[in-house]
C-alpha positions as CSV (number, residue, x, y, z in Angstrom):
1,X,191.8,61.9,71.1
2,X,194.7,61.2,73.4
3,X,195.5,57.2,73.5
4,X,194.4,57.3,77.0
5,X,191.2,58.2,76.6
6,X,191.3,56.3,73.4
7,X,192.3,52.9,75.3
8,X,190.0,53.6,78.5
9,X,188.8,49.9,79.7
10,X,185.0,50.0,79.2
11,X,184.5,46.9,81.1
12,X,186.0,45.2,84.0
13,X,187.4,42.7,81.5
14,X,189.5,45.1,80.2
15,X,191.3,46.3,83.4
16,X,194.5,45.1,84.3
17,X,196.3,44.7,87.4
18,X,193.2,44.5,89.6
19,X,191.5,41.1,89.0
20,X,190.4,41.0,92.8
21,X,188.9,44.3,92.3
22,X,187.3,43.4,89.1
23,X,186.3,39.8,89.7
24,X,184.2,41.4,93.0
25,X,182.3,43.9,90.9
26,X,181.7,41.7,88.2
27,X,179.5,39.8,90.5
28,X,177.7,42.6,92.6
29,X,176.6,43.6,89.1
30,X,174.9,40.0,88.5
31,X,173.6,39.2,91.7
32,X,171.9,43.0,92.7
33,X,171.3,41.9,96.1
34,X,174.5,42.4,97.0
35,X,175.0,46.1,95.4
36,X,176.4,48.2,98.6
37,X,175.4,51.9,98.2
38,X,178.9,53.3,98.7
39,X,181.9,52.5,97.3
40,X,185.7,53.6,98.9
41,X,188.4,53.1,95.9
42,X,192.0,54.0,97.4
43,X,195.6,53.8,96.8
44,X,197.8,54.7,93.5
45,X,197.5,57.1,91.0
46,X,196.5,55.9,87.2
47,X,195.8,52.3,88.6
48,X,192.0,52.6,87.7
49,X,189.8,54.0,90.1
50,X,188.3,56.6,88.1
51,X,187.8,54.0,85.3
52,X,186.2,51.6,87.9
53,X,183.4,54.2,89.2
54,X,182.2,54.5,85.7
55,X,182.2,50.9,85.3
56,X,180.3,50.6,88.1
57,X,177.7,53.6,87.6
58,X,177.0,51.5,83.9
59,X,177.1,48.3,85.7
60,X,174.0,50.0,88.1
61,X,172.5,51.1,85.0
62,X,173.1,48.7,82.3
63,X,169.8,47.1,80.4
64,X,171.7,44.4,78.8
65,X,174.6,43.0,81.0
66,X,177.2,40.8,79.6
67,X,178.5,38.3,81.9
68,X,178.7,41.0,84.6
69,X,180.4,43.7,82.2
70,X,178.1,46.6,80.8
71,X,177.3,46.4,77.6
72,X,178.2,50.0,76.5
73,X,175.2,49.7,73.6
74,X,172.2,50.3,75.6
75,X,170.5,54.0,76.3
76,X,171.9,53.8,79.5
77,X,175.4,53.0,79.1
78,X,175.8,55.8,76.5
79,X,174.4,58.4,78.7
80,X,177.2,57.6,80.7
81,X,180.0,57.1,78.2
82,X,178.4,60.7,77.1
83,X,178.5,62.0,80.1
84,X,175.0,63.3,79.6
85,X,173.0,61.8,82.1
86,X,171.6,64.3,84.8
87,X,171.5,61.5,86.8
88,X,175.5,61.0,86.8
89,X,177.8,63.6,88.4
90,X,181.3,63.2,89.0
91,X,182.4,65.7,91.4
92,X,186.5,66.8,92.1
93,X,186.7,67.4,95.6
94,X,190.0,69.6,95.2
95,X,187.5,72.2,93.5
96,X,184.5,71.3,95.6
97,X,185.5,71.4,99.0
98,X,183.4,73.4,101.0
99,X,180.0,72.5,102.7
100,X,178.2,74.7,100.5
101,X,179.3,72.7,97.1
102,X,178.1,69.5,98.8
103,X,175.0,70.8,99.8
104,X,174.3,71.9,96.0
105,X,175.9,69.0,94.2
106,X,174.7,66.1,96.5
107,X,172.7,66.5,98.9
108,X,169.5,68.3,98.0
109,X,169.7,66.4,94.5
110,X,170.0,63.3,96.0
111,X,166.5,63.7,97.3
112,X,164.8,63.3,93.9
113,X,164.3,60.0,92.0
114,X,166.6,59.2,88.7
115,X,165.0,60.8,85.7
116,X,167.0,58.7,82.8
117,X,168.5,56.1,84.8
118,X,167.9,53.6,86.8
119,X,170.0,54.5,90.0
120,X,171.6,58.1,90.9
121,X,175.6,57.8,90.7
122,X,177.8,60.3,92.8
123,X,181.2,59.9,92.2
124,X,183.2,62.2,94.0
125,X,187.2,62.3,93.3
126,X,190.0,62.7,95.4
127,X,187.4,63.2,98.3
128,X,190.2,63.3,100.7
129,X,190.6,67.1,100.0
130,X,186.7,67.6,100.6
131,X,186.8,70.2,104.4
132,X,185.7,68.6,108.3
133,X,182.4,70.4,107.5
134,X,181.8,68.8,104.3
135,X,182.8,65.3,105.1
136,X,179.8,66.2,107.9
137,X,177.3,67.2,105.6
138,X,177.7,64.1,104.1
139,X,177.9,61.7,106.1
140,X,173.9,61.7,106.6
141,X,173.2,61.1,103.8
142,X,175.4,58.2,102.6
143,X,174.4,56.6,106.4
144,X,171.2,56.1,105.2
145,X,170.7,56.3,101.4
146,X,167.9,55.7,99.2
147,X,167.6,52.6,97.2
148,X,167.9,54.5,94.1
149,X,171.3,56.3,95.2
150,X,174.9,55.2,94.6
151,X,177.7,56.5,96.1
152,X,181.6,56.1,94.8
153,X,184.4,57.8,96.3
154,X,188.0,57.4,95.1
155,X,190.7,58.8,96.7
156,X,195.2,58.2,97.0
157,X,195.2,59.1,100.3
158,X,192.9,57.3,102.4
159,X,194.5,58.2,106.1
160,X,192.5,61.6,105.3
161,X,189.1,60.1,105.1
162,X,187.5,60.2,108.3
163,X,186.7,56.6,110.0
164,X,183.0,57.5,110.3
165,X,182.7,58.0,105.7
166,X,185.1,54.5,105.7
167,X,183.0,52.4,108.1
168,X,179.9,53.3,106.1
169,X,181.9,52.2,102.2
170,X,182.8,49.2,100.9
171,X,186.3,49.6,100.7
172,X,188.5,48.2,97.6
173,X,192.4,48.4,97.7
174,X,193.8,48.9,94.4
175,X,197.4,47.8,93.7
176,X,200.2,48.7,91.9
177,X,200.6,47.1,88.2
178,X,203.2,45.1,88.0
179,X,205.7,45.7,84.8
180,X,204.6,42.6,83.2
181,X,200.9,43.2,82.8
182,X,201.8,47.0,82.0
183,X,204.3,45.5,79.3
184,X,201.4,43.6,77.7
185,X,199.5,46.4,77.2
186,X,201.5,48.6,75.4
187,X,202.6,46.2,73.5
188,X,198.3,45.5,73.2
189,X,198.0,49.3,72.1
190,X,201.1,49.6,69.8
191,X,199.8,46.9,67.8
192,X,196.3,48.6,67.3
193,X,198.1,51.9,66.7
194,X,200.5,50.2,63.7
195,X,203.4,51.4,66.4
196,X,206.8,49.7,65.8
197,X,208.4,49.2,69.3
198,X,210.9,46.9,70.9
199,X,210.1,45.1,74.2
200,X,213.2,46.9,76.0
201,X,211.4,49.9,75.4
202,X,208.3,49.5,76.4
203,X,209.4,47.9,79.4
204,X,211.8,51.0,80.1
205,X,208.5,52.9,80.1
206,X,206.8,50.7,82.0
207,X,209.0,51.1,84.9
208,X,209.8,54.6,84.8
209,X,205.9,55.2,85.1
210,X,206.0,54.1,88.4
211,X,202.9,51.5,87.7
212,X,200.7,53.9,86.5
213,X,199.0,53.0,84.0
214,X,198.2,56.2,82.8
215,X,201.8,57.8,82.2
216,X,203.0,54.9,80.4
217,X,199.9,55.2,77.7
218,X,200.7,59.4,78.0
219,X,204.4,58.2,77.3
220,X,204.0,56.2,74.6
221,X,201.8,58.7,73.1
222,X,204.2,61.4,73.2
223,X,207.0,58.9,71.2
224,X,204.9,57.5,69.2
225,X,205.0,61.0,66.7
226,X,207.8,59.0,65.5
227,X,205.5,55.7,64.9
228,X,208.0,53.6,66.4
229,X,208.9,52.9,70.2
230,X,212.4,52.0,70.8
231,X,215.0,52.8,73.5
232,X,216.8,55.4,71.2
233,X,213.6,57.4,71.0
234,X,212.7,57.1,74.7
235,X,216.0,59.1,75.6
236,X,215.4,61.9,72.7
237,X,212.1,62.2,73.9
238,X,211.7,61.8,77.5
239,X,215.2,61.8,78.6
240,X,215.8,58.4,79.9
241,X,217.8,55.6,79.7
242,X,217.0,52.2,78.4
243,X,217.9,49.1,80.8
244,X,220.9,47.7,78.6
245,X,222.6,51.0,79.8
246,X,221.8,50.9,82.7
247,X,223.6,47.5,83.3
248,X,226.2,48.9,81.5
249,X,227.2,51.3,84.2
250,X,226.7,48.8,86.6
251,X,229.2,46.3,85.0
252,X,231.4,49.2,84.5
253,X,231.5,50.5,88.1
254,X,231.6,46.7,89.5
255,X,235.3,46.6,87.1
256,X,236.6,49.5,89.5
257,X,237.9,51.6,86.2
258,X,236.9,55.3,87.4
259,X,238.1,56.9,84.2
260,X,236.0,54.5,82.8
261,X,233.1,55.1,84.3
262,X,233.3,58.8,84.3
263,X,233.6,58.8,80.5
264,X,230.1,56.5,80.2
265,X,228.7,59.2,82.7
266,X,229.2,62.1,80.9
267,X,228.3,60.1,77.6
268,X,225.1,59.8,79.9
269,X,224.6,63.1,80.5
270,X,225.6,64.3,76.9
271,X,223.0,62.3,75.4
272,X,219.9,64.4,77.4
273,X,219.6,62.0,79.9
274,X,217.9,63.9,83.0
275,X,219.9,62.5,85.9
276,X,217.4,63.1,88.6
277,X,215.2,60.5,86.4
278,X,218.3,58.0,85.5
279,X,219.4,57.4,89.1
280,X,215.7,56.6,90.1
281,X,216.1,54.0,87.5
282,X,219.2,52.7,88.3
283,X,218.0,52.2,92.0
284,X,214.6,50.5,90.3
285,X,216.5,48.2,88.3
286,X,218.9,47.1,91.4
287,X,216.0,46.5,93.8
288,X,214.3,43.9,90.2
289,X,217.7,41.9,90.2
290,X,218.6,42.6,93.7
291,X,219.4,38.6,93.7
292,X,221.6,38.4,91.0
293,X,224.6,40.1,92.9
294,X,223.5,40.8,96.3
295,X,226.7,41.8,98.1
296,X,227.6,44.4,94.8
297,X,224.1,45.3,94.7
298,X,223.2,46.4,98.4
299,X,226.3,48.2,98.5
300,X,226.0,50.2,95.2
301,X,222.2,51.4,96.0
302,X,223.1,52.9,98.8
303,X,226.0,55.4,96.8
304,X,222.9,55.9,94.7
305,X,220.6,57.1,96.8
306,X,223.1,59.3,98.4
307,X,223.4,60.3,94.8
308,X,220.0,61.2,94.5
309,X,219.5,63.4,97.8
310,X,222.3,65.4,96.0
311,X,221.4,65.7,92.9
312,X,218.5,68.3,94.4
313,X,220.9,69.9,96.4
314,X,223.5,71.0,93.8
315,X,224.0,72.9,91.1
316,X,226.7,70.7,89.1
317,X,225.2,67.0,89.3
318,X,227.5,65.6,87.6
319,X,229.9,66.9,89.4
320,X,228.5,65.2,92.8
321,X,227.6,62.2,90.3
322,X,231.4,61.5,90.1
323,X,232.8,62.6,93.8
324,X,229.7,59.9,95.2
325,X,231.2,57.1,92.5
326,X,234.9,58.3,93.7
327,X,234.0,57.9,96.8
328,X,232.2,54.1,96.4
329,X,236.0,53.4,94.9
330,X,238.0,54.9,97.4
331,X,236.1,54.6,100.5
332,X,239.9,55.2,102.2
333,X,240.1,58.5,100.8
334,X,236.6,60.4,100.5
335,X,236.6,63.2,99.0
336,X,233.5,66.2,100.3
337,X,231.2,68.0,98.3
338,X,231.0,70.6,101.1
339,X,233.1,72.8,98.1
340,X,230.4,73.0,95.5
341,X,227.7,75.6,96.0
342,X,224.5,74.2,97.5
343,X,220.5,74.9,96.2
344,X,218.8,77.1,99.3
345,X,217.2,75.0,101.1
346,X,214.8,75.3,104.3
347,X,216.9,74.4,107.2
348,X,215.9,71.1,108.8
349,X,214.8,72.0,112.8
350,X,214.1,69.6,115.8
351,X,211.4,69.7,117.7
352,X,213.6,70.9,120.1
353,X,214.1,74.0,118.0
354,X,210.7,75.2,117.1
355,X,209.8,74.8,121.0
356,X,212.4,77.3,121.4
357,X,211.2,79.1,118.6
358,X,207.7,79.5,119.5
359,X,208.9,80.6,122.7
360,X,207.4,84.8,123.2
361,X,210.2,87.1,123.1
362,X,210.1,89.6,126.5
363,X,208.8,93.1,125.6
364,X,211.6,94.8,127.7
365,X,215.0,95.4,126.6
366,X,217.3,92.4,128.1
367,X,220.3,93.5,130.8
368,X,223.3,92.6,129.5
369,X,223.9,90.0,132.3
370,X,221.3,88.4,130.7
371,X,221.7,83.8,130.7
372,X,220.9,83.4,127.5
373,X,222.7,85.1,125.0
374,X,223.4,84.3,120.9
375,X,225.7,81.9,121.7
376,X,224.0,80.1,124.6
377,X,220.9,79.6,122.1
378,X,222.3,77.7,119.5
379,X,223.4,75.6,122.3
380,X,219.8,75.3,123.8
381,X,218.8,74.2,120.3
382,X,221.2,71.1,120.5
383,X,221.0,70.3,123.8
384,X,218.2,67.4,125.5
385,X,214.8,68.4,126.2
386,X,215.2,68.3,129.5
387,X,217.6,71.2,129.5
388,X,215.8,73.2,126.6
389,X,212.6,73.4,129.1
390,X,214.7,74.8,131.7
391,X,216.5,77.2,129.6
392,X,213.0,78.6,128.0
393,X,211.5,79.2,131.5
394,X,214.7,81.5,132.4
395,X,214.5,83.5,129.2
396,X,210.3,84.0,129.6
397,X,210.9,85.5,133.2
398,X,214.0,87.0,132.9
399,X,215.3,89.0,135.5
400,X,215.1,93.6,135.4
401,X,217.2,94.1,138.2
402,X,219.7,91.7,140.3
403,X,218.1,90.2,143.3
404,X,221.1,88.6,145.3
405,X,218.7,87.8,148.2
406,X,216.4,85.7,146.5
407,X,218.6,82.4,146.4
408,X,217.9,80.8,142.8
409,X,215.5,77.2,143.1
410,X,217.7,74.1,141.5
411,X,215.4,72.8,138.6
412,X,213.5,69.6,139.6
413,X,215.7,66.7,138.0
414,X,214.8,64.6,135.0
415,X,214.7,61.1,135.7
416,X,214.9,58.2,133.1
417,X,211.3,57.1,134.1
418,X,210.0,60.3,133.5
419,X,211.8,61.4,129.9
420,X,210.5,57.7,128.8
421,X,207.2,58.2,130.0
422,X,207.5,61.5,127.8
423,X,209.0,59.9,124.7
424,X,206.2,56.9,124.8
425,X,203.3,59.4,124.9
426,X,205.2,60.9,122.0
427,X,206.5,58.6,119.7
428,X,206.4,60.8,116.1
429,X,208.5,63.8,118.0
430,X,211.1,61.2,119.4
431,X,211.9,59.4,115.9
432,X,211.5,63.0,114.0
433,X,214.4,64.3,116.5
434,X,217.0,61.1,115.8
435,X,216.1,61.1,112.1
436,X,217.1,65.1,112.1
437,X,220.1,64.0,113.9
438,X,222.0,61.5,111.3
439,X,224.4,63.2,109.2
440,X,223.3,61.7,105.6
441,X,220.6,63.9,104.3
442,X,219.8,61.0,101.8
443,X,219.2,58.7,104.6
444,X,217.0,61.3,106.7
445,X,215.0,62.2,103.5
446,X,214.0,58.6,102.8
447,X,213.7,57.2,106.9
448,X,211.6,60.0,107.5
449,X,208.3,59.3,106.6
450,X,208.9,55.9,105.7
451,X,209.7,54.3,109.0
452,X,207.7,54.9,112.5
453,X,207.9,53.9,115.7
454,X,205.5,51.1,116.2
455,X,206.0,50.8,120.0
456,X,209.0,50.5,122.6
457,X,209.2,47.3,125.2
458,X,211.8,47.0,128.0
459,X,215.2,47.1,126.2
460,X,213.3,46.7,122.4
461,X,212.4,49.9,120.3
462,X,210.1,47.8,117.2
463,X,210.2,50.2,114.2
464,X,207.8,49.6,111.0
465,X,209.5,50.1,107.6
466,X,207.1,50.6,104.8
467,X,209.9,50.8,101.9
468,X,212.5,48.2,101.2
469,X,215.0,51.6,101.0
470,X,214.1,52.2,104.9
471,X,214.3,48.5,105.6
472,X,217.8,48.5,103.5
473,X,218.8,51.9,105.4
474,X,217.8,50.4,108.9
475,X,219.2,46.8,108.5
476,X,222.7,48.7,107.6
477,X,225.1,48.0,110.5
478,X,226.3,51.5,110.6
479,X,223.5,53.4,110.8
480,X,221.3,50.9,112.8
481,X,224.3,51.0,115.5
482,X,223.8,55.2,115.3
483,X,219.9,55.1,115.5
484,X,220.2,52.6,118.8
485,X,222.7,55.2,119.8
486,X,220.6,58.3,119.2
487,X,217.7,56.4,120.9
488,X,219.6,55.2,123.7
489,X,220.6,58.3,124.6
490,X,216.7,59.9,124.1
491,X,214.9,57.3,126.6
492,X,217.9,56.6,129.1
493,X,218.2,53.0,128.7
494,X,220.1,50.9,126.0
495,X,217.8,49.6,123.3
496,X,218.3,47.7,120.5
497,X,216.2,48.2,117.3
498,X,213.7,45.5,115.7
499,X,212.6,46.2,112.1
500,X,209.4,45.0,110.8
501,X,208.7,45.6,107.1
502,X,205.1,46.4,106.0
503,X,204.3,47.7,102.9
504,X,202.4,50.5,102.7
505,X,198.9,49.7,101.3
506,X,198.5,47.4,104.3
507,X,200.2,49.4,107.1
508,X,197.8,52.4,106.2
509,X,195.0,50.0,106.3
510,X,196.0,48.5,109.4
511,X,195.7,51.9,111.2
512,X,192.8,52.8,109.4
513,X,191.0,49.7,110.8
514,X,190.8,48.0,107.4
């Protein structure tokens, strides 16, 4: 048995990271007046919510409760741990998506009373994925359940759930686990196992599992062959880096010696770190002790993420590892990495381009005379939208044969009231078209789904950052000062921008009403 399925909580006790989930449930299950029939369960991977449905379902079901925690000794809770009970289904919704599977699953069985246990328990995973037409066919039947009838949804993606399934759960936000508490618990399970492990290490893992609970158990399973956990053992087996070198490179690169710190690099490299993994570290480990050396630090991170949007776009990473670093040192010489060979890539477009794009070809063979040749469309594709439209309608209607007596009709002009009034109604296409616009492909990777256009006032443009990157990437004066320039040029009036940091869990549950 793996040790996460081994070191599964079997009672809301044992969960960690999620006390204000826990602490609720615990007291639904005592006082069973206040059991809802449908639970929501959203947000990170490995944080729980699969745990917690089962938890609840024994909870429902338990003959013997302890202090709101199931016992897991009764007839009841072993079904369940068993998975036995024909009254507890657990249903993956990226396998059963149709209407049909819903239909045969749910809801005709949910018509019967329990045969074994006390309540019915649907839990129905990643229910995001179910289809329109399922999320349909169930919606009746959750709107008015039977008494005996329990149902739990769980789900990482909760902007997917339609509003009328949300209204009708009882919604519960799990959050990410923060290093300490995941520290404590492999340190919990290594001590139960007879592991020997170092602190370092296990905090290494805990941060490179992104707060999920159940890599850093899958990662200390897959080191612990060895039957101890330390940092030398991480990097042999999972190819990272522990945090002392991390600092090390950090301390090295803060000296200014670039021999020096392209000899620890490819000491790095030679070891089996995987880069890709190392720099996500490195940029983890700044944003922890961000304080320490603010200045050093803010400056740095941003060389590493540029680092990281190339480490996917070339072949040699080291090799743009160094030229980024060179560059950090020398920012009066920079040196390009348009020489090395890049990774195919789909070509980022505009919306301005795939308008253009989508645009029906004529059937006819086009006079040579014709506007819009190869070289006038690469310039339609760069040009405003107000020029693009009036480019398109020439090359739909073009013209067979020369009609000098039909005087051509000047294009109606733009106006700066009308292109805002555009841009407002559309605020997703407007930032889409300036992020595609700034030259750092790092920058447009990480601003591009992590910051949105809340809403645009007289001479204010207020822009929600859901990462501290974007908030970082935004607040820096250079390319703040080319974003108000890229926007001031879109709506026809200077703006300045206003960044509001959100985090993500509660800007996604803003929208979504919650």
């Amino acid at each position: 048995m793996s040790l996460a399925n081994k070191y599964r909580p079997q009672t809301f006790d044992e969960m960690i990271g999620q006390e204000h989930i826990s602490d609720i449930l615990k007291a639904q299950m005592i006082a069973r007046d206040k059991i809802h029939h449908n639970y929501l369960l959203f947000w990170p991977r490995g944080t729980g919510k699969t745990t917690s449905a089962r938890l609840i379902a024994k909870g429902l079901n338990c003959l013997n409760l302890q202090n709101g925690n199931p016992c897991n000794e009764c007839s009841n809770c072993q079904l369940i741990n068993a998975g036995t009970s024909l009254d507890y289904t657990e249903i993956d919704a990226a396998s059963h998506t149709g209407v049909d599977n819903i239909r045969e699953e749910i809801i005709d069985k949910a018509l019967y009373p329990p045969t074994t246990l006390q309540k019915k328990i649907y839990v129905i995973d990643e229910v995001h994925m179910l289809s329109k037409g399922a999320f349909n066919a169930l919606l009746k039947t959750i709107e008015e359940p039977k008494s005996n009838v329990c149902f739990i949804f769980a789900t990482t993606e909760i902007h997917k759930v339609p509003d009328t399934i949300i209204s009708r759960c009882q919604v519960f936000n799990y959050r990410k686990v923060p290093t300490q508490a995941m520290t404590l618990h492999l340190e919990k399970i290594c001590k139960a196992e007879g592991l020997g492990y170092t602190l370092p290490a296990l905090e290494t893992i805990a941060n490179i599992s992104e707060w999920c609970v159940r890599d850093a158990v899958k990662y200390i399973d897959q080191v612990s062959i060895l039957w101890e956990i330390t940092e030398g053992n991480i990097t042999k087996f999972l190819g990272v880096a522990g945090e002392n070198t991390i600092k090390t490179l950090l301390e090295t690169i803060k000296k200014g010696d670039r021999n020096q710190i392209f000899e620890f690099l490819d000491t790095i490299a030679q070891s089996g770190v995987d880069l890709w993994q190392f720099t996500k570290q490195t940029i983890g480990y700044i944003d922890q002790h961000l304080l320490e050396d603010t200045d050093f630090y803010l400056r740095i991170c941003s060389t590493f993420w540029e680092i990281l949007g190339n480490l996917r776009r070339y072949p040699y990473p080291i090799v743009a590892y160094k030229i980024s670093l060179n560059n950090y040192l020398n920012p009066e010489k920079q040196l390009t990495t348009s020489s090395i060979p890049q990774v195919s890539q789909p070509s980022v477009s505009t919306p301005v381009a795939v308008s253009v794009a989508q645009t029906p070809a004529p059937q006819q063979q086009k006079p040579e005379s014709s506007p819009v040749n190869s070289e006038s469309k690469s310039e339609v594709v760069a040009a405003p939208l107000w020029s693009v439209q009036s480019e398109v309608v020439k090359e739909e209607s073009p013209s067979t044969q020369p009609a000098p007596a039909a005087p051509k009709a000047e294009p109606q002009p733009v106006t700066a009231s009308t292109q805002m009034q555009f841009w407002t109604n559309d605020l997703k296409s407007l930032w889409q078209s300036v992020v595609a616009q700034i030259p750092k492909p790092t920058a447009q990777a990480n601003l591009k789904d992590q910051a949105i256009i809340e809403a645009i006032s007289e001479n204010t443009v207020e822009i929600i950052v859901i990462t501290k990157i974007a908030e970082m990437l935004l607040k820096n004066e250079e390319i703040k000062k080319l974003v108000e320039s890229l926007l001031t040029t879109s709506l026809w009036k200077s703006v300045q921008l206003q960044v509001v940091y959100e985090a993500k869990e509660s800007y996604f549950a803003r929208k979504m009403g919650l």
